[in-house]
Chimera marker file (.cmm) of the C-alpha trace (Angstrom):
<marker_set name="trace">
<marker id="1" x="32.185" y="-54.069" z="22.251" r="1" g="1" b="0" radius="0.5"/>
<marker id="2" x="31.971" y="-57.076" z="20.366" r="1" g="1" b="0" radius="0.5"/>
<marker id="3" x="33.471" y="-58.085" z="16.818" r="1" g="1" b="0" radius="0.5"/>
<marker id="4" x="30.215" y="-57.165" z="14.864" r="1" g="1" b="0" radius="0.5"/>
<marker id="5" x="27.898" y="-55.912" z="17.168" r="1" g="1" b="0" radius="0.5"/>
<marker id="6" x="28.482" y="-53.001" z="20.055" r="1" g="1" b="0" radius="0.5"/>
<marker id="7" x="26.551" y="-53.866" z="23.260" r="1" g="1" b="0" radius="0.5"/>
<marker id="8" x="26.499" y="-50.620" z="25.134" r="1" g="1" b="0" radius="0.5"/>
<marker id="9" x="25.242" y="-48.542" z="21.849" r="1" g="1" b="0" radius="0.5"/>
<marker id="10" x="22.504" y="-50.794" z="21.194" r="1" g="1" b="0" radius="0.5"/>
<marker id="11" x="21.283" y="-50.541" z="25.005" r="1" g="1" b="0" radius="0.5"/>
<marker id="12" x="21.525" y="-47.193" z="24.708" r="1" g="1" b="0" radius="0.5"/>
<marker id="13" x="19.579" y="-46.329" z="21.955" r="1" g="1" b="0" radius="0.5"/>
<marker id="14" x="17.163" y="-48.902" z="23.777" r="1" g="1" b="0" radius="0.5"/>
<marker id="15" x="17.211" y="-47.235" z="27.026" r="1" g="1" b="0" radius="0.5"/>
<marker id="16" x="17.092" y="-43.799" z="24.856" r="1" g="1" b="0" radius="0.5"/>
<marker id="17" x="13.966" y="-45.133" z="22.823" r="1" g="1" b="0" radius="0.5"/>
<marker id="18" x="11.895" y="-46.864" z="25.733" r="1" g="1" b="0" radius="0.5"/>
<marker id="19" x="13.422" y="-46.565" z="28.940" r="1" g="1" b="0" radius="0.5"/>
<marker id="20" x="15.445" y="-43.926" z="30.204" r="1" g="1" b="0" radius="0.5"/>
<marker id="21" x="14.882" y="-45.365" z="33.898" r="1" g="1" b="0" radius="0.5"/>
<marker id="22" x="17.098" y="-47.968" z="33.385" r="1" g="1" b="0" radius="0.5"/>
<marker id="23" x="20.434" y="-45.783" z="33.648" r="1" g="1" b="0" radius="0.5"/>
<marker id="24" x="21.776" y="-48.237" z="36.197" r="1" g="1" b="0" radius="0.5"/>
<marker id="25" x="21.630" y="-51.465" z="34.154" r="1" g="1" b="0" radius="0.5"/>
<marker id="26" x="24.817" y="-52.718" z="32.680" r="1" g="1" b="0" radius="0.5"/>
<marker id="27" x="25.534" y="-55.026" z="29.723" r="1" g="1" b="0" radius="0.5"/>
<marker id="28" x="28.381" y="-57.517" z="28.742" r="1" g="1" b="0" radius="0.5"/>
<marker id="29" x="29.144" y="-60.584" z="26.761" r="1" g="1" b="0" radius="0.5"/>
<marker id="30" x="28.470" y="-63.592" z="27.884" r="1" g="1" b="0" radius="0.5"/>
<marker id="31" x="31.524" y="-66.658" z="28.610" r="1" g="1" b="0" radius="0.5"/>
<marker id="32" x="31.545" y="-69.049" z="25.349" r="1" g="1" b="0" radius="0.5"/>
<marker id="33" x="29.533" y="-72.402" z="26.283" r="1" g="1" b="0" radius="0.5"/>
<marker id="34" x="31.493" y="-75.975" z="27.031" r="1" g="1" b="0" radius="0.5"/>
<marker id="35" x="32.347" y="-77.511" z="23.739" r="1" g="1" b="0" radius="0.5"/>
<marker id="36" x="29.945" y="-80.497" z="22.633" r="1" g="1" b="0" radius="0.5"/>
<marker id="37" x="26.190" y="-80.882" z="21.482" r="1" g="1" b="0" radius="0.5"/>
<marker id="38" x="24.192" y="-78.239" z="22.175" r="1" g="1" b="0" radius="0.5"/>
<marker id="39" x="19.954" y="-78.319" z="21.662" r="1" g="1" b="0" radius="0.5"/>
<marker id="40" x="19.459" y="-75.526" z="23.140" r="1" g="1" b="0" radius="0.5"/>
<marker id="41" x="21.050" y="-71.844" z="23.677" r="1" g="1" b="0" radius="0.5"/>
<marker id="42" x="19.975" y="-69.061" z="26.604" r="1" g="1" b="0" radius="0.5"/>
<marker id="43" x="20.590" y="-66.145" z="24.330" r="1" g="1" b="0" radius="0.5"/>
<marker id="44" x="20.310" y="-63.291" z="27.222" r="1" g="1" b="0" radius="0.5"/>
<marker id="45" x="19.936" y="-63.182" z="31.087" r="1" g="1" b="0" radius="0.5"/>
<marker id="46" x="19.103" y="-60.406" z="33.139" r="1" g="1" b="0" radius="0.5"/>
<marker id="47" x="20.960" y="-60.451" z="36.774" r="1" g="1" b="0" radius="0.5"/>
<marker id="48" x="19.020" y="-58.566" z="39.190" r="1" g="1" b="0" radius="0.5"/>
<marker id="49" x="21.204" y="-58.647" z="41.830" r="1" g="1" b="0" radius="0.5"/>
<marker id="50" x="23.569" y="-57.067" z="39.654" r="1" g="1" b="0" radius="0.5"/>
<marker id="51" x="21.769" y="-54.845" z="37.249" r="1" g="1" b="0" radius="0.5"/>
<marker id="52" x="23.130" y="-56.831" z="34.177" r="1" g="1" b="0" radius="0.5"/>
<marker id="53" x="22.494" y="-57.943" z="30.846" r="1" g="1" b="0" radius="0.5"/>
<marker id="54" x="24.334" y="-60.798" z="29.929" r="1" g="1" b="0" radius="0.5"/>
<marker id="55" x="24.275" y="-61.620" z="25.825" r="1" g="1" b="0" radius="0.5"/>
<marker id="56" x="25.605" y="-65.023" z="24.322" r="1" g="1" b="0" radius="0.5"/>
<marker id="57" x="28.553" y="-64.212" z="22.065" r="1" g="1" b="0" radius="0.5"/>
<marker id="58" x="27.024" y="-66.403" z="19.702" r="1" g="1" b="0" radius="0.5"/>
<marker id="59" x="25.669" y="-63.409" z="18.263" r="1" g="1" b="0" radius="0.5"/>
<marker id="60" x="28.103" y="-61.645" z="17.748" r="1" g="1" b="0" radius="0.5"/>
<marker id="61" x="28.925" y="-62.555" z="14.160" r="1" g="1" b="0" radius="0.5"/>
<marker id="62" x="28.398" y="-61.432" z="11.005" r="1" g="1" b="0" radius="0.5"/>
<marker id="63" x="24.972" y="-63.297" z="9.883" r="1" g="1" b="0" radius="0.5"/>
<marker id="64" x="22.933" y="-62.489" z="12.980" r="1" g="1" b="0" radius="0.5"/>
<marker id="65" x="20.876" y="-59.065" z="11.977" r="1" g="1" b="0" radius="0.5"/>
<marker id="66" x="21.331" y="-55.440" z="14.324" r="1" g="1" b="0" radius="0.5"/>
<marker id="67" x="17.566" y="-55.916" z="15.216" r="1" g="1" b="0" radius="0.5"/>
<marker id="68" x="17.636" y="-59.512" z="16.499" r="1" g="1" b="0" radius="0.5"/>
<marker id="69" x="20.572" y="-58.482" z="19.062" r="1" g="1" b="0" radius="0.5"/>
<marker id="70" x="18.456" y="-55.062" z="20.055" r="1" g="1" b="0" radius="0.5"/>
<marker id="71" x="15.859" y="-57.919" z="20.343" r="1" g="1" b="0" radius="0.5"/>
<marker id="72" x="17.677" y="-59.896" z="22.431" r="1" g="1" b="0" radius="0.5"/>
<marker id="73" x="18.728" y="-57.131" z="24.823" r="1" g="1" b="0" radius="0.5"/>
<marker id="74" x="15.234" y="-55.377" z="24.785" r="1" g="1" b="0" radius="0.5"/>
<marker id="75" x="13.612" y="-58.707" z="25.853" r="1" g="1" b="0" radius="0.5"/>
<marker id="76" x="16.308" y="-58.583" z="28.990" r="1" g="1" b="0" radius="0.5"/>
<marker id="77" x="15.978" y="-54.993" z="29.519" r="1" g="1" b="0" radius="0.5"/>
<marker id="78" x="12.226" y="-55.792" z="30.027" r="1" g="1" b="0" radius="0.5"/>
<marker id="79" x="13.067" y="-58.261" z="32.982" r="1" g="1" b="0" radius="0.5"/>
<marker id="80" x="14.387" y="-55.026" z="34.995" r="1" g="1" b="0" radius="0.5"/>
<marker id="81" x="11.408" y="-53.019" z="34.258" r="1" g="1" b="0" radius="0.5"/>
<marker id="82" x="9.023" y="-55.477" z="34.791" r="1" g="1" b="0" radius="0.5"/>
<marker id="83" x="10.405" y="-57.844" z="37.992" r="1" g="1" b="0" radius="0.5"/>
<marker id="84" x="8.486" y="-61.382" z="38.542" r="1" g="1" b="0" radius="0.5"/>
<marker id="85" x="5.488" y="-61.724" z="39.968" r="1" g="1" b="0" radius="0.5"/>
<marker id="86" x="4.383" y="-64.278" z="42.336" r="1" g="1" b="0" radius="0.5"/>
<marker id="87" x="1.059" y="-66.057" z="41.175" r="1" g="1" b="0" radius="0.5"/>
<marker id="88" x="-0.912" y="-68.971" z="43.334" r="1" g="1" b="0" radius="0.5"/>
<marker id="89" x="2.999" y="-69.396" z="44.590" r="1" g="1" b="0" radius="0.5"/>
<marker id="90" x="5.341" y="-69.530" z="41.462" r="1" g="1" b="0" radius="0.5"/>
<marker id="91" x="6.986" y="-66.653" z="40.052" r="1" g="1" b="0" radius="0.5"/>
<marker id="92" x="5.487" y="-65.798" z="36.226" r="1" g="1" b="0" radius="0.5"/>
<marker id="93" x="8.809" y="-64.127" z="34.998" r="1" g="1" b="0" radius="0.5"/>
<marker id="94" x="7.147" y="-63.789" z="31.571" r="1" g="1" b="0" radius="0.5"/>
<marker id="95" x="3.987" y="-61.885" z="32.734" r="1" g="1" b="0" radius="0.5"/>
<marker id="96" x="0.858" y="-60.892" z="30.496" r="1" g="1" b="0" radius="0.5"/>
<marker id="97" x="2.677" y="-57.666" z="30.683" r="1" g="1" b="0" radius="0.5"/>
<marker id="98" x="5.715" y="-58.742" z="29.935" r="1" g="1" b="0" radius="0.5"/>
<marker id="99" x="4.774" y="-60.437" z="26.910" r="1" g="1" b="0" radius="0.5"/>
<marker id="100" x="2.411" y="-57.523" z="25.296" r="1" g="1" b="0" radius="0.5"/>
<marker id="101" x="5.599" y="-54.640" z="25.630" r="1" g="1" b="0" radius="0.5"/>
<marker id="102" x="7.387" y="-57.707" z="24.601" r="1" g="1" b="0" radius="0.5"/>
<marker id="103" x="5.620" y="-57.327" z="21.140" r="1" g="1" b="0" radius="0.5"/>
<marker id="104" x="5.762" y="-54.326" z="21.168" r="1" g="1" b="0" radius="0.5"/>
<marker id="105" x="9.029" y="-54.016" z="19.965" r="1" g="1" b="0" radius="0.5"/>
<marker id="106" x="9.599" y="-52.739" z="16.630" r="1" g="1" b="0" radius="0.5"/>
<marker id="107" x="11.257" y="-55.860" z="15.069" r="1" g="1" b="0" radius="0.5"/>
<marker id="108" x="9.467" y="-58.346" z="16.804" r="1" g="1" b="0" radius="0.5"/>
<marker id="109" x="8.191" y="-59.893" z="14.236" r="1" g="1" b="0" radius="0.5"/>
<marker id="110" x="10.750" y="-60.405" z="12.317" r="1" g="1" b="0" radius="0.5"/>
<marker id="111" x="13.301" y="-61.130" z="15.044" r="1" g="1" b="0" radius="0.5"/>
<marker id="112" x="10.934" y="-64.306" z="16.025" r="1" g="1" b="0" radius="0.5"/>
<marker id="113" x="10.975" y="-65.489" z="12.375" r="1" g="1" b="0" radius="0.5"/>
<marker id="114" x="14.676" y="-64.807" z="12.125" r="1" g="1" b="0" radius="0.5"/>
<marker id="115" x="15.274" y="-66.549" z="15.399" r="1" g="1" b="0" radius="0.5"/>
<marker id="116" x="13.189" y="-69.658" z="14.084" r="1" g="1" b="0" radius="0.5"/>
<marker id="117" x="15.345" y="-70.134" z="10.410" r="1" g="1" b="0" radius="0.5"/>
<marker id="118" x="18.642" y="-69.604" z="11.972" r="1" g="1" b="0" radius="0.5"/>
<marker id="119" x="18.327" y="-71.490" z="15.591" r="1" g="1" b="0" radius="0.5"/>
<marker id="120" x="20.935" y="-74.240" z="14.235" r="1" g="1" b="0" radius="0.5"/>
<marker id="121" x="22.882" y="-72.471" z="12.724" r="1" g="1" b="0" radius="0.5"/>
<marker id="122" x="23.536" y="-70.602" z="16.130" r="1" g="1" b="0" radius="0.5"/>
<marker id="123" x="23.483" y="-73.818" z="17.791" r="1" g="1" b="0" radius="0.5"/>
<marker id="124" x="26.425" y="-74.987" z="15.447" r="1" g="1" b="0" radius="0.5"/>
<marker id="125" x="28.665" y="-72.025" z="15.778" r="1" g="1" b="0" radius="0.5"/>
<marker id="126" x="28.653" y="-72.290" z="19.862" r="1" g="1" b="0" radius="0.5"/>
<marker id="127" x="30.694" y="-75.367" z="18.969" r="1" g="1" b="0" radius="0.5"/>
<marker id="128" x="33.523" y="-73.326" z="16.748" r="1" g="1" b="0" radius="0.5"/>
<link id1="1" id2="2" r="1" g="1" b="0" radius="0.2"/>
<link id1="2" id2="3" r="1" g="1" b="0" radius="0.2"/>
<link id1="3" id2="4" r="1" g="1" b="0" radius="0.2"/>
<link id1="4" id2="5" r="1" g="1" b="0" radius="0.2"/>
<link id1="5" id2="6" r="1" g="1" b="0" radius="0.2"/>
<link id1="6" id2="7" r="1" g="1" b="0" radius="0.2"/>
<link id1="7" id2="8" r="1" g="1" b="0" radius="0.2"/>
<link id1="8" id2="9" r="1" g="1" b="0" radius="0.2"/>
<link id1="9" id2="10" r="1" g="1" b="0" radius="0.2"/>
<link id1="10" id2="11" r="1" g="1" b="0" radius="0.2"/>
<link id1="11" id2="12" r="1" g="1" b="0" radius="0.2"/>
<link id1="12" id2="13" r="1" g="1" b="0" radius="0.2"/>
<link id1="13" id2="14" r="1" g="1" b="0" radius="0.2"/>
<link id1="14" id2="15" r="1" g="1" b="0" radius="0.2"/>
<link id1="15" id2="16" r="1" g="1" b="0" radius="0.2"/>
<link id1="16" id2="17" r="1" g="1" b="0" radius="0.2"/>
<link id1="17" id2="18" r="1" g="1" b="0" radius="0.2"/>
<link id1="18" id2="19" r="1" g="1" b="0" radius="0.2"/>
<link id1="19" id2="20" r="1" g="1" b="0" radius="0.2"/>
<link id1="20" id2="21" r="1" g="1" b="0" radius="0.2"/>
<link id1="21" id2="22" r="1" g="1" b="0" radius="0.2"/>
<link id1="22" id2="23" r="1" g="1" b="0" radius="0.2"/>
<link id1="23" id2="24" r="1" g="1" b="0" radius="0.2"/>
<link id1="24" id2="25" r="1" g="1" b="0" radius="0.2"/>
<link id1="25" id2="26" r="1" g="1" b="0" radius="0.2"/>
<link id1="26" id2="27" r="1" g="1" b="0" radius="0.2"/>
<link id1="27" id2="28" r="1" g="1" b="0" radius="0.2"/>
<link id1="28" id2="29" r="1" g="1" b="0" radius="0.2"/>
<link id1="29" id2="30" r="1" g="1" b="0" radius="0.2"/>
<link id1="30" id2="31" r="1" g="1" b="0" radius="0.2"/>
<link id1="31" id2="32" r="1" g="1" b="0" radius="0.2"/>
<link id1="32" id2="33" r="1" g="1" b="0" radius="0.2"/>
<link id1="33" id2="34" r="1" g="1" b="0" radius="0.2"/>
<link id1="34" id2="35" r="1" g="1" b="0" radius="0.2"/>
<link id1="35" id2="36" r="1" g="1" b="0" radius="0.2"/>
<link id1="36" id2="37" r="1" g="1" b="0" radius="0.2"/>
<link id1="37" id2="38" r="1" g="1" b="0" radius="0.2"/>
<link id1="38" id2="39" r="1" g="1" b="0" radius="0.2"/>
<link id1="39" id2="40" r="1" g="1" b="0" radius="0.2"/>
<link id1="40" id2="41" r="1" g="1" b="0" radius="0.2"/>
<link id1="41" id2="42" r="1" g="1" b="0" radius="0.2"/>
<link id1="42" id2="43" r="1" g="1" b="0" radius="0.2"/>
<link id1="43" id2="44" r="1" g="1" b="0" radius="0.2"/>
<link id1="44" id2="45" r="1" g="1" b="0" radius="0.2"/>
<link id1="45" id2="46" r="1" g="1" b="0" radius="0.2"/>
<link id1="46" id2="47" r="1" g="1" b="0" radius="0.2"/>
<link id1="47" id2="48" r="1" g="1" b="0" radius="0.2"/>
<link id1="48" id2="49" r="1" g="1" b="0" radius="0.2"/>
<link id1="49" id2="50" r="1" g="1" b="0" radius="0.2"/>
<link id1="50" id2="51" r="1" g="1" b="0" radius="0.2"/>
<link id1="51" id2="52" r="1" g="1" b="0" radius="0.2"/>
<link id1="52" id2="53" r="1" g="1" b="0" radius="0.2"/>
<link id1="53" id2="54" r="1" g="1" b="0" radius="0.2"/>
<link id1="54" id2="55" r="1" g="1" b="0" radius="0.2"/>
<link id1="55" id2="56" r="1" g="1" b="0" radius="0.2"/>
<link id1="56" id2="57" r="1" g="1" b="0" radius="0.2"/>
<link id1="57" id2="58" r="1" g="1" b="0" radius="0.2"/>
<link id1="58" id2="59" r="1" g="1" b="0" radius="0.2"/>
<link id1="59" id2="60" r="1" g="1" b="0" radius="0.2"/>
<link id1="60" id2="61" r="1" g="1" b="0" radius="0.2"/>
<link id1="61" id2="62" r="1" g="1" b="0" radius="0.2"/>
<link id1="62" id2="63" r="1" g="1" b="0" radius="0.2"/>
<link id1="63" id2="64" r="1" g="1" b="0" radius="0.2"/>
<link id1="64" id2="65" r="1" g="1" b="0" radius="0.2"/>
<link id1="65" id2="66" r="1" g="1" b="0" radius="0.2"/>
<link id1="66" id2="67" r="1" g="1" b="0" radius="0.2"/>
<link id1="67" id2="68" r="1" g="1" b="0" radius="0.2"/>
<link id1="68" id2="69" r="1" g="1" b="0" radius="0.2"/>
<link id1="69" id2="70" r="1" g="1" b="0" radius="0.2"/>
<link id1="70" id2="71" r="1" g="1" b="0" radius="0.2"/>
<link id1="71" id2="72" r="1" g="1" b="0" radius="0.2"/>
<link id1="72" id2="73" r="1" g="1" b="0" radius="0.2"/>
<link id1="73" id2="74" r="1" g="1" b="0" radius="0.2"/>
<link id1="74" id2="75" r="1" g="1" b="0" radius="0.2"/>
<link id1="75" id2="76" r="1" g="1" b="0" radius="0.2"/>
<link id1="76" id2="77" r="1" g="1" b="0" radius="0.2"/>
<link id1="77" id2="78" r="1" g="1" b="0" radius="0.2"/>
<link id1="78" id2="79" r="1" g="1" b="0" radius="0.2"/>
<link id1="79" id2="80" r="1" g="1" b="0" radius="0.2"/>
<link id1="80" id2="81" r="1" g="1" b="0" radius="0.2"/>
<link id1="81" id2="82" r="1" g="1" b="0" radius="0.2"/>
<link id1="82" id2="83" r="1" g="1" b="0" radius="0.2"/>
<link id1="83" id2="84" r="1" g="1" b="0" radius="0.2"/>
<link id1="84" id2="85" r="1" g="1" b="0" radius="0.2"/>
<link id1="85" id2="86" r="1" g="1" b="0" radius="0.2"/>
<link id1="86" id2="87" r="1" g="1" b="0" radius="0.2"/>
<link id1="87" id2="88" r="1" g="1" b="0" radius="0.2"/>
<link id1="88" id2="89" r="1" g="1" b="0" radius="0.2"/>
<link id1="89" id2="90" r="1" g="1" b="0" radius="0.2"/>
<link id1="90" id2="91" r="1" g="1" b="0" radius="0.2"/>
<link id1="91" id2="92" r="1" g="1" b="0" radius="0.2"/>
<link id1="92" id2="93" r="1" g="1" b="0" radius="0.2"/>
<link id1="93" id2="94" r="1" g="1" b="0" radius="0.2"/>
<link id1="94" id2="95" r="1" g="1" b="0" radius="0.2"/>
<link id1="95" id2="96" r="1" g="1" b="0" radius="0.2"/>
<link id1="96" id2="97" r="1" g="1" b="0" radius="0.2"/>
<link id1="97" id2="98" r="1" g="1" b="0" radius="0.2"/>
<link id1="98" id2="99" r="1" g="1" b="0" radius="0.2"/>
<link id1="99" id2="100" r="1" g="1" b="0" radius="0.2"/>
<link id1="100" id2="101" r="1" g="1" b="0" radius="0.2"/>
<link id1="101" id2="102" r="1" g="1" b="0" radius="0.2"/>
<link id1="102" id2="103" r="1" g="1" b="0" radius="0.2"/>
<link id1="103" id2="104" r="1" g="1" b="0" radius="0.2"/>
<link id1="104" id2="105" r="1" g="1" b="0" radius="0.2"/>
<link id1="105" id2="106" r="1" g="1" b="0" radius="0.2"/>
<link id1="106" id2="107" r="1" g="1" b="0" radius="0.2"/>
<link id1="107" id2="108" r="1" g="1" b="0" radius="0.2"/>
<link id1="108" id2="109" r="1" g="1" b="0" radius="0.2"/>
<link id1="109" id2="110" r="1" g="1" b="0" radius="0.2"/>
<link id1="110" id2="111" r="1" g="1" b="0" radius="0.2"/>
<link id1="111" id2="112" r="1" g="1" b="0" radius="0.2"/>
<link id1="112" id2="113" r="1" g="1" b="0" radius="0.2"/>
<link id1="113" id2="114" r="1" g="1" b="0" radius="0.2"/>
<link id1="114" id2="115" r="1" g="1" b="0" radius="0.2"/>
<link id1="115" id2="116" r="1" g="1" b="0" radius="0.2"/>
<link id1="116" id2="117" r="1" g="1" b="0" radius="0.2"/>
<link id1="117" id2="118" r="1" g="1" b="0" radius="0.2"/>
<link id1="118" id2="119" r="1" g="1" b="0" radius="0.2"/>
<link id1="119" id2="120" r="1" g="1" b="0" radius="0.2"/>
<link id1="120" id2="121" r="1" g="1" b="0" radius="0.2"/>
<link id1="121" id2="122" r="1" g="1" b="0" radius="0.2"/>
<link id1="122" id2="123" r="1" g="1" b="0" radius="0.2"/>
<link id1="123" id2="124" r="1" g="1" b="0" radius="0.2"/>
<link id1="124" id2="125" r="1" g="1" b="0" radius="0.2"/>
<link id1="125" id2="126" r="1" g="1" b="0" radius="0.2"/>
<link id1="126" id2="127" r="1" g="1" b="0" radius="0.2"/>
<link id1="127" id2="128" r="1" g="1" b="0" radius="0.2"/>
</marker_set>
C-alpha cells in the first residue's frame, strides 16, 4: 500500500473486472530511480519469471488520477495474459492483440491524454 494509491485493491478490482485467471500475479512498488536528469520513466514492468507487477512510485502521489494507476497496472496485467510472440525472429511484446484489449480499457483515453500533460511533471518528482 502506497501513500495515495493501494496497489493490491486496484489489481484486484482489475483481476475482478477482466481477469480472474490471473490469481497468481503479484504487485509491488517499484525502488525510487538514481537521482539526476531523467527523459524518460518505465512506469510498470511485468516479471514473468516471477509473476509480478512492478509500479514506479512516482505515482504514488497526490496529482496522478485512480484511473491512470489502474491504467498502468492493467497495461502490465495484460503482459501475463498475453506473453510475447516471436515474429520473423523478434519478440512483438506489444502484439495487435495486445494493443486492441489495450484500448479497451475503460479510461484509456483519458489515461493517454493525462499521461501526455503531466509526463514532466512525473519526470521532475523522480528527482525529489
Amino acid at each position: 500500500m502506497g501513500r495515495y494509491h493501494d496497489l493490491c485493491a486496484i489489481l484486484a478490482e482489475l483481476r475482478a473486472r477482466y481477469c480472474p485467471q490471473s490469481a497468481e500475479v503479484e504487485i509491488t512498488w517499484g525502488r525510487r530511480s538514481r537521482p539526476g536528469r531523467h527523459r524518460s520513466i518505465r512506469f510498470g514492468v511485468y516479471q514473468p519469471d516471477k509473476r509480478r507487477i512492478r509500479i514506479h512510485p512516482a505515482l504514488d502521489q497526490a496529482f496522478v488520477p485512480r484511473y491512470f494507476v489502474e491504467f498502468i497496472v492493467y497495461h502490465e496485467l495484460l503482459h501475463h495474459l498475453i506473453p510475447a510472440v516471436r515474429v520473423n525472429g523478434r519478440y512483438q511484446i506489444h502484439s495487435a492483440e495486445f494493443r486492441t484489449c489495450e484500448r479497451s480499457f475503460p479510461h484509456y483515453a483519458e489515461a493517454i491524454a493525462w499521461r501526455r500533460r503531466h509526463l514532466r511533471q512525473l519526470l521532475e518528482s523522480r528527482e525529489q
